[in-house]
N, C-alpha and C positions, 0 to 999 in steps of 0.2 A: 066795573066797580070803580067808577072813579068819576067825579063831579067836575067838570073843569067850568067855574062863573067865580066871575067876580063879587068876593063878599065887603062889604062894609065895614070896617073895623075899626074899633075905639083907635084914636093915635097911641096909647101905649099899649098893644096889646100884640103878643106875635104870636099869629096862630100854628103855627107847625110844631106841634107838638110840646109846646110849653118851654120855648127855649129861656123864658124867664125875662122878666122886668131889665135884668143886668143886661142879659144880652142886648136889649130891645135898644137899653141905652148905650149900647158899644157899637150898635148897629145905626142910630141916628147919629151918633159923633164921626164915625167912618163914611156914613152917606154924605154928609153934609160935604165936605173935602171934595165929595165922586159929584155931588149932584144925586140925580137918579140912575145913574146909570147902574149896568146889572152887574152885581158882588157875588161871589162866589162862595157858600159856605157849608167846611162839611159838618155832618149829621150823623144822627143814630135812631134807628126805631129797634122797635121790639113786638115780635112774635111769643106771646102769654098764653099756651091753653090750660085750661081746665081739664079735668079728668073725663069730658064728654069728648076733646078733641078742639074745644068751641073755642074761637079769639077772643080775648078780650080788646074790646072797643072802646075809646071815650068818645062822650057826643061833646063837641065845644059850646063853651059856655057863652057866646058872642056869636060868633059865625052860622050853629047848630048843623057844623059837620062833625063826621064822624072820622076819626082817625084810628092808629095803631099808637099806643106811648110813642113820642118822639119827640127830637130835639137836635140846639145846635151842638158840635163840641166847643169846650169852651178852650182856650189858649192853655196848654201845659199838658191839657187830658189827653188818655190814649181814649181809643172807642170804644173799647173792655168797661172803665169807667163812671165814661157819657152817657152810655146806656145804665150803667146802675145808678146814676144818678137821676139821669131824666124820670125812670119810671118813680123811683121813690118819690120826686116833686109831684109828682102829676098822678101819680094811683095810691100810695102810702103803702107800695109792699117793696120788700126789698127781693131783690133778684139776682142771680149767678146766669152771665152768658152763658151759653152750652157751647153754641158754633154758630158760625155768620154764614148764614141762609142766601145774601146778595147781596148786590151792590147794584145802586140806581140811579142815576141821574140823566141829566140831557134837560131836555126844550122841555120835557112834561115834567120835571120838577121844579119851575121856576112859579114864584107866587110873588104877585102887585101885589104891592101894603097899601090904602089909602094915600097914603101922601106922596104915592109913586114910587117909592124906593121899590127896587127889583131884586130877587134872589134866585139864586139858581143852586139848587141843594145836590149834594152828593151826598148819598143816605147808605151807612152800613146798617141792612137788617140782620138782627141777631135773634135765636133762639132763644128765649130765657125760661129759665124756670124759678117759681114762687117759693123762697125758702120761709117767709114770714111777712108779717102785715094783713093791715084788712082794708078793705078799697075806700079811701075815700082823698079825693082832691088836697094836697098839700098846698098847692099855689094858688090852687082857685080857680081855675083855666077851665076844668070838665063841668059839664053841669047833669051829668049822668058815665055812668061804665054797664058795660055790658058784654054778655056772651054772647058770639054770634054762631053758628054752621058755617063753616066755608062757602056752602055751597048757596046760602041764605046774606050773604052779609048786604048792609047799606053798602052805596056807591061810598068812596072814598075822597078825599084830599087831594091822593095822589095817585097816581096806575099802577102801583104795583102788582106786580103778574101774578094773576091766581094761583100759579105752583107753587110759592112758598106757601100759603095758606094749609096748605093739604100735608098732614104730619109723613114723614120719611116718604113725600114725591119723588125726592131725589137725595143722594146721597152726598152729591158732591154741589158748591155752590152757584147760584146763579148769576149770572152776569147777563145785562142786555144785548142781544145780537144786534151789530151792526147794521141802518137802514140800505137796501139795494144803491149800489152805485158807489158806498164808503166799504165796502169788501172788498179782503185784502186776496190775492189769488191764492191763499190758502182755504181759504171761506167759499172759494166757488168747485 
């Protein structure tokens, strides 16, 4: 589930999940300074089912990948927040976190913008559930939303590990296992 090619992107436009125009431009004032080199910023997605079990998907409106609601946080937000914010810009439903599902990043969350600048995202995914709203693009970013099957869904954005997808997999959250040879002699 996960697409890793370089797409083409308008110069203002940040595809991860709609971190918004503001960001986009807090993010060009802050590159500028660095150059391109790779910035570090956390995130928030969101895990949506429907009463079938099924994700909701945006397809993007630029790129025509598929994501999870997501986004940057922004300075002040906790990730409780970020995440109720992110989806309302980007789907127009409002949401209550339940529980944070994982935590992701490393080398497979970094995403080239056309003009070079480099990210590398730490993503808290949260559960949320739909308290009100009806789907339709706030910002402008989606150019479609969808249910998926877990076990049906388009490739993604980013890798996120098919066990959060699947409702009460696990009980408790996921974190990524360290790759062979970064394990600590508790891990062997």
């Amino acid at each position: 589930m996960f697409l890793r090619k370089k797409v083409q992107l308008e110069m203002d436009y940040i595809p991860y999940g709609g971190a918004g125009y503001a960001n986009f431009r807090l993010l060009q004032r802050t590159t500028k300074k660095i150059e391109t080199e790779l910035i570090f910023s956390p995130s928030v997605a969101a895990i949506i089912r429907n009463d079938q079990g099924e994700i909701l998907l945006m397809l993007d409106a630029i790129s025509n990948i598929w994501s999870i609601p997501a986004g940057a946080i922004e300075l002040g937000e906790t990730p409780a927040e970020a995440v109720i914010r992110e989806v309302w810009e980007e789907t127009g439903l409002k949401v209550s976190p339940k529980h944070l599902l994982g935590v992701f990043g490393g080398k497979d969350f970094r995403w080239i913008y056309p003009d070079g600048n480099q990210v590398e995202y730490v993503t808290f995914v949260f559960e949320c559930e739909v308290e009100s709203g009806t789907l339709h693009a706030i910002d402008g970013e989606s150019a479609d939303f969808r249910y998926f099957n877990p076990s049906a869904m388009p490739d993604l954005q980013f890798p996120y590990p098919k066990e959060i997808f699947y409702p009460k997999a696990t009980e408790s959250t996921f974190f990524q296992k360290p790759p062979l040879g970064n394990q600590t002699s508790e891990d062997m």
